[in-house]
N, C-alpha and C positions, 0 to 999 in steps of 0.2 A: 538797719542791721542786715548783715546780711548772715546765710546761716550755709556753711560748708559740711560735706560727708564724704568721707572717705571712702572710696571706691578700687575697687582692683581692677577692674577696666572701665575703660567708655563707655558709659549709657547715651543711648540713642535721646535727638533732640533735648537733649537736657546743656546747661552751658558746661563744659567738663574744662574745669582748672587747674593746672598743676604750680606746685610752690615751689620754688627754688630761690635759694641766698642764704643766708647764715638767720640760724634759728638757738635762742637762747629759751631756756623752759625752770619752772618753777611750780610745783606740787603744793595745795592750799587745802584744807580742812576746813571745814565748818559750815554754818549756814550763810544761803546765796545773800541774805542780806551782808555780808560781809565783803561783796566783789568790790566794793567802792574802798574799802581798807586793803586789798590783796591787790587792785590793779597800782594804787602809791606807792603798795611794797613793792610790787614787782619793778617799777621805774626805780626807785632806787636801787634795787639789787642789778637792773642794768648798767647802771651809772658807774655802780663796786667795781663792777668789770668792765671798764671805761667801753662799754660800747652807746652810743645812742638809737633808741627804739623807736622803729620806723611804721610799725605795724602791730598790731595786739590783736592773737585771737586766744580764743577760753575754749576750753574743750571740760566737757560737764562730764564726766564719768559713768554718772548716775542720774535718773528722774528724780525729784522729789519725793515720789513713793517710795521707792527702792532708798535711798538714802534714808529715809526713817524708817524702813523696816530693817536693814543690815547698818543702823547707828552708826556712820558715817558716811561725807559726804564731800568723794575728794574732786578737787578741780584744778585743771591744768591749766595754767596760763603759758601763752608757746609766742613770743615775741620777738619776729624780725626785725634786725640790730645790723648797723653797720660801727664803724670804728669811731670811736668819738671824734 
């Protein structure tokens, strides 16, 4: 796994990545045991709109703590796609 942060500029010796290509996204509720039902949905909801997805990352919103102390617990799934 690998684990990306979003940065406003260049951090020194660190590997610094930028993303570029066509990015489709989808907003998911509930608890993390559910990624393995949200990442199916999200392949089909790519498919809806005939792209095929090349890449799948999750952007977590929140910790575990913070999501049960503010009762929810949203997660973004952000999935580079090219054209079916």
């Amino acid at each position: 796994m690998n684990i990306n942060l979003a940065v406003d500029k260049e951090i020194p010796d660190a590997d610094n990545v930028t993303l570029s290509g066509k990015y489709l996204s989808k907003v998911y509720e509930g608890s993390f045991k559910d990624t393995g039902k949200w990442c199916k949905d999200f392949e089909a909801f790519t498919k809806s709109k005939n792209f095929k997805l090349e890449n799948l990352y999750m952007w977590y919103t929140t910790c575990p703590k913070c999501a049960k102390k503010f009762g929810k617990n949203y997660v973004v799934i952000v999935g580079k796609v090219n054209p079916a």
